[in-house]
C-alpha positions as CSV (number, residue, x, y, z in Angstrom):
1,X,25.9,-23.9,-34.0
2,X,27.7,-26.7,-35.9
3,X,24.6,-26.9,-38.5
4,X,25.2,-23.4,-39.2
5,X,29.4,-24.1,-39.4
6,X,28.3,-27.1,-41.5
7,X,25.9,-24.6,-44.3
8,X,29.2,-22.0,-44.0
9,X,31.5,-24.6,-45.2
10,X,28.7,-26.2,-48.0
11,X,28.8,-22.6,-49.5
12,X,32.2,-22.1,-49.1
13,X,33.0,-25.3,-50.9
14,X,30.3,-24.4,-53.7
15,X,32.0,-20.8,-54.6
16,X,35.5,-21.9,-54.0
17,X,34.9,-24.6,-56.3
18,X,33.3,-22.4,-58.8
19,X,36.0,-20.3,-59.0
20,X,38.4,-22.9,-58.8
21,X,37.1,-23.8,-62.1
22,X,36.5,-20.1,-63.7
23,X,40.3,-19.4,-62.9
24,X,41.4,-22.6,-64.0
25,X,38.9,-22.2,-67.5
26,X,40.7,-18.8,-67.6
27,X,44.4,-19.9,-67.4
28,X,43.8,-22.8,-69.9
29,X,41.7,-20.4,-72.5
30,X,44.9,-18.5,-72.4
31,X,43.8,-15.4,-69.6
32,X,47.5,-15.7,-67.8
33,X,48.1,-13.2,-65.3
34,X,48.7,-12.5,-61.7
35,X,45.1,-12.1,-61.3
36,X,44.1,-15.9,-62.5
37,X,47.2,-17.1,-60.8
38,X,46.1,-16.2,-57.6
39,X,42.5,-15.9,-57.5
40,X,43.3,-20.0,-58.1
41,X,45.7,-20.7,-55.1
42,X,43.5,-18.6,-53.4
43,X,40.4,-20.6,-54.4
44,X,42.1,-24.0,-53.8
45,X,43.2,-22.7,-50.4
46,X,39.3,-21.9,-49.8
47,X,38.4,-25.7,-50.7
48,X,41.4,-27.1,-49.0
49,X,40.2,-25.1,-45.5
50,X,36.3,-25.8,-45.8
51,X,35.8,-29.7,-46.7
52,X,37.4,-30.9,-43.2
53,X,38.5,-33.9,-44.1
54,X,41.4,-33.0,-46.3
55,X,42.0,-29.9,-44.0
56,X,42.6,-32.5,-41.3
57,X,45.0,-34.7,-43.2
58,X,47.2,-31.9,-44.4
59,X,47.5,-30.3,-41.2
60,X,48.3,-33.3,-40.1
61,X,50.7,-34.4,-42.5
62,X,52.1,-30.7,-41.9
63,X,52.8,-31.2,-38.1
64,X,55.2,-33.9,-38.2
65,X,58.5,-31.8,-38.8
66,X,59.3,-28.3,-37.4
67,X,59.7,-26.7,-41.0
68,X,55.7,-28.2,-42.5
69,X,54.6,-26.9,-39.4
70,X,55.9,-23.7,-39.7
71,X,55.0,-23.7,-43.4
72,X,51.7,-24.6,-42.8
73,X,51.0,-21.9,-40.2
74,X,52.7,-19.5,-42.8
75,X,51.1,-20.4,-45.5
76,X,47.5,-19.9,-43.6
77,X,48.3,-16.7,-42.0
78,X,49.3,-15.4,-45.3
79,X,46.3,-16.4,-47.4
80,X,44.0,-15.4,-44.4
81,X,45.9,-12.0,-44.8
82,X,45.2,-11.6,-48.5
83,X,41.8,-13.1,-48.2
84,X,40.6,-10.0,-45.6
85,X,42.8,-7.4,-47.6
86,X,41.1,-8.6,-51.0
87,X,37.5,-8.5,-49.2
88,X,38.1,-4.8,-48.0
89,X,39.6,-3.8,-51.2
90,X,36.5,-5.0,-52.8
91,X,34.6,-3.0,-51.0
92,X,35.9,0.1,-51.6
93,X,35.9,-1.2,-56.0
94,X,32.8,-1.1,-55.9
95,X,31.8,2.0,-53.5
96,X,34.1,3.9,-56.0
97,X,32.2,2.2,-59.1
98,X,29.2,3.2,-57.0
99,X,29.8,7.7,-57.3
100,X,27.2,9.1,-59.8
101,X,28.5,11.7,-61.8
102,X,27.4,15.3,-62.0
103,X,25.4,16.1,-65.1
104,X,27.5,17.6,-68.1
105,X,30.4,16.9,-66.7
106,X,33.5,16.2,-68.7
107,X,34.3,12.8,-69.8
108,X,37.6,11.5,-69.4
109,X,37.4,7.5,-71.4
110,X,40.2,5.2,-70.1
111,X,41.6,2.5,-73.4
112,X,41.9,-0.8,-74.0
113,X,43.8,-3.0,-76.1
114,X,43.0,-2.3,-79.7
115,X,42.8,-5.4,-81.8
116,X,43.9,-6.0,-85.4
117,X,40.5,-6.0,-86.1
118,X,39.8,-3.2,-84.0
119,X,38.7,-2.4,-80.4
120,X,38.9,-5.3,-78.0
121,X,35.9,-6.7,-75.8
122,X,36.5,-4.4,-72.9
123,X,37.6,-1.4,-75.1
124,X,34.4,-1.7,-77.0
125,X,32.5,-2.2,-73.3
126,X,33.9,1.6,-72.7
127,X,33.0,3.2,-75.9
128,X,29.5,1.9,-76.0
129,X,29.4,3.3,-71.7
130,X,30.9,6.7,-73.4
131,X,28.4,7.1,-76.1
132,X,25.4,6.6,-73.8
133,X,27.0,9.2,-71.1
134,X,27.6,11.3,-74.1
135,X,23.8,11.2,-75.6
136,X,22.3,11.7,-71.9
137,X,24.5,14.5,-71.2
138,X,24.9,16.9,-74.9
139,X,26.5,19.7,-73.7
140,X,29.6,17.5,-72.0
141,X,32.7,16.8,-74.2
142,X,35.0,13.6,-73.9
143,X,38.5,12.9,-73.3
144,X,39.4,9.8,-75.2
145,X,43.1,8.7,-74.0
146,X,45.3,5.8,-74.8
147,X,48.3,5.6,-76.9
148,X,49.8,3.0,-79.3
149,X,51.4,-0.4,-78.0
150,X,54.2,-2.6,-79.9
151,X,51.0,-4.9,-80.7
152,X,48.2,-2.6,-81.5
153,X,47.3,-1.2,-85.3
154,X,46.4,2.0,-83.9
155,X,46.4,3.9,-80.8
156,X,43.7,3.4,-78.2
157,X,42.3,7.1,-78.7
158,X,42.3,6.6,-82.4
159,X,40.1,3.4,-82.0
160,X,37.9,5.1,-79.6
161,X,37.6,8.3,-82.1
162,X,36.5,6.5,-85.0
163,X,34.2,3.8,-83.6
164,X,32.2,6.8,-81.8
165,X,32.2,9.0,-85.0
166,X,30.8,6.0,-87.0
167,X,28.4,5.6,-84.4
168,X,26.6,9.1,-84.7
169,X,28.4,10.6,-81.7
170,X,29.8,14.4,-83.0
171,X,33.9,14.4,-83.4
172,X,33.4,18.1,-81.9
173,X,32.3,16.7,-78.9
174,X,35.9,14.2,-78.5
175,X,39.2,15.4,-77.7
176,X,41.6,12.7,-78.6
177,X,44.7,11.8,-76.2
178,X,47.6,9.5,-77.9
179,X,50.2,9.5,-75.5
180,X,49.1,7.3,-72.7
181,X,50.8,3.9,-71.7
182,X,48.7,3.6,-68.5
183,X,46.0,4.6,-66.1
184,X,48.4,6.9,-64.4
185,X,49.6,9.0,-67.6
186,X,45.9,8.5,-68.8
187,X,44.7,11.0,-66.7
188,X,47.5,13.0,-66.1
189,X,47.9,13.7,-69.9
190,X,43.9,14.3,-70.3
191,X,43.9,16.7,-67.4
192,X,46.8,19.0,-69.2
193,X,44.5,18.8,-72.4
194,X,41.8,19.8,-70.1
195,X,43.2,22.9,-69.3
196,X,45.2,23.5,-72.8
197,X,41.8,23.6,-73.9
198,X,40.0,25.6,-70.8
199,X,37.8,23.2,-69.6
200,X,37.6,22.9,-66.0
201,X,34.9,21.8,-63.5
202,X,33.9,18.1,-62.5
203,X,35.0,15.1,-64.3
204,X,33.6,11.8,-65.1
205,X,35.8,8.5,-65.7
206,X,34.8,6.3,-68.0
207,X,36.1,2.5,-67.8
208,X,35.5,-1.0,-66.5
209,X,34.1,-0.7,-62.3
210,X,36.8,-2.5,-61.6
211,X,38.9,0.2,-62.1
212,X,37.3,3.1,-61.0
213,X,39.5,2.5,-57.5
214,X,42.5,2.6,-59.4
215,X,41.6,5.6,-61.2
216,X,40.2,7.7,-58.4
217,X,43.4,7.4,-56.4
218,X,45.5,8.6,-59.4
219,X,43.1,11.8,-59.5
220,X,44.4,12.2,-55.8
221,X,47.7,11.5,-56.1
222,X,46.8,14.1,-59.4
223,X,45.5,17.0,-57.4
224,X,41.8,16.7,-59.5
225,X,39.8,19.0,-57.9
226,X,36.1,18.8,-58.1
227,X,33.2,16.3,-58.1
228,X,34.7,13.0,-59.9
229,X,32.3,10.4,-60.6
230,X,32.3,7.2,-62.2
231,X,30.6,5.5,-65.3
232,X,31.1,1.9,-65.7
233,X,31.0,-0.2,-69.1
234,X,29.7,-3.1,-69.2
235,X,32.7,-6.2,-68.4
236,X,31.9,-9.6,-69.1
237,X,31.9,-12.1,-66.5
238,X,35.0,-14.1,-68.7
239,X,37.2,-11.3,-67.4
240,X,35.6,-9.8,-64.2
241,X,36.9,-12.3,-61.3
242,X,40.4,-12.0,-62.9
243,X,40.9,-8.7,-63.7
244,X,39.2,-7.2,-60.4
245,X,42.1,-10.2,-58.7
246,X,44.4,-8.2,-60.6
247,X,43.5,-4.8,-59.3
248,X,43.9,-5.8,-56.2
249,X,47.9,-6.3,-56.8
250,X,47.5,-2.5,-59.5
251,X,46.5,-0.8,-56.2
252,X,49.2,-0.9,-54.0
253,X,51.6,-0.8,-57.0
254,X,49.9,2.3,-57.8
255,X,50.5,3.9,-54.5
256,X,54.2,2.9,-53.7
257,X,55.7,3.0,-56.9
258,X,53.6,5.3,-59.4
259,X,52.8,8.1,-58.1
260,X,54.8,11.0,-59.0
């Protein structure tokens, strides 16, 4: 029993140092948000708990006043809490990520951040996922959606709309959606140009797996009827850990305060 409690805490100390590090690199490089911020105090906790020797002396610098004991208890219950809620959440990511769509079905592509130079990293992940569901499945169309922010050349839609065109895919085929500011008006505004348009049926979401949580409770919180599955672009492992940290604060956000 205790070599098996001693492997647990060498492999607890190797990932929470590992991502100690990744969230640190990120913050550093720039990647600020609440995602890096506390995927790191929740990494350092990790590595505080599981090399026993510094556990011991801060609990035991903790229990000599009333208040640094109380603190201390706090401070585990709470990250013990987030921990277990993070682990289930990430479960359900990826079972969501996980829903194959049906074939032909309509194509609604989430945006990203459009550079000056033109799509970001993770928008260009989503068009290059939209083109391939688009050549595997000709008789679907696409939904691209994203408007315009304060930093951006063009709107997201507009990006999406001309990279695809340039890269062979048929501007028949793509219905453009300029209005969005987020996931929640993404699909809310491609669903009225879904219907604008008559096209009903199954739908197909098109963004980072991450995400695909996010966006499948908005379709409930929508009313979408019908299968909805899920096609993932490809996210690179730079932005993976911290933006999947981040979804984990988006989702009950998204259920308290944005639904309408």
């Amino acid at each position: 029993m205790k070599s098996m409690i001693f492997i647990l805490r060498i492999i607890v100390v190797f990932f929470a140092g590992l991502f100690s590090a990744y969230f640190s690199a990120s913050i550093a490089t720039g990647l600020v948000n609440i995602g890096s911020i506390a995927g790191l105090c929740l990494s350092l906790w990790l590595l505080c708990v599981a090399i026993k020797p510094l556990h011991n002396w801060i609990k035991e610098m903790c229990m000599k006043t009333m208040f640094t004991k109380v603190m201390f208890w706090l401070v585990n219950i709470g990250f013990i809490t987030f921990a277990v809620y993070g682990i289930i959440v990430s479960g359900a990511m990826i079972y969501f990520a996980c829903q194959k769509p049906a074939d032909n079905s309509t194509a609604i592509v989430l945006g990203a951040q459009v550079k000056s130079w033109g799509p970001s990293e993770m928008l260009r992940g989503r068009i290059n996922a939209a083109e391939e569901y688009l050549i595997q499945n000709p008789d679907c169309k696409a939904v691209l959606t994203g408007g315009k922010g304060d930093d951006e050349p063009m709107s997201e839609a507009d990006s999406m709309y001309e990279a695809m065109c340039d890269d062979g895919i048929s501007s028949e085929r793509l219905i453009k959606e300029n209005k969005a500011t987020n996931t929640y008006e993404n699909i809310m505004y491609s669903q009225e140009i879904l219907a604008e348009n008559n096209i009903d049926g199954d739908i197909t979401i098109i963004t980072d797996g991450f995400h695909q949580f996010r966006a499948r409770i908005i379709a409930n919180q929508l009313g979408i009827k019908g299968k909805i599955g899920a096609v993932n672009a490809k996210t690179s492992l730079r932005y993976l850990p911290t933006f999947a940290v981040r979804e984990w604060f988006g989702l009950p956000y998204q259920i308290l305060f944005q639904s309408k």
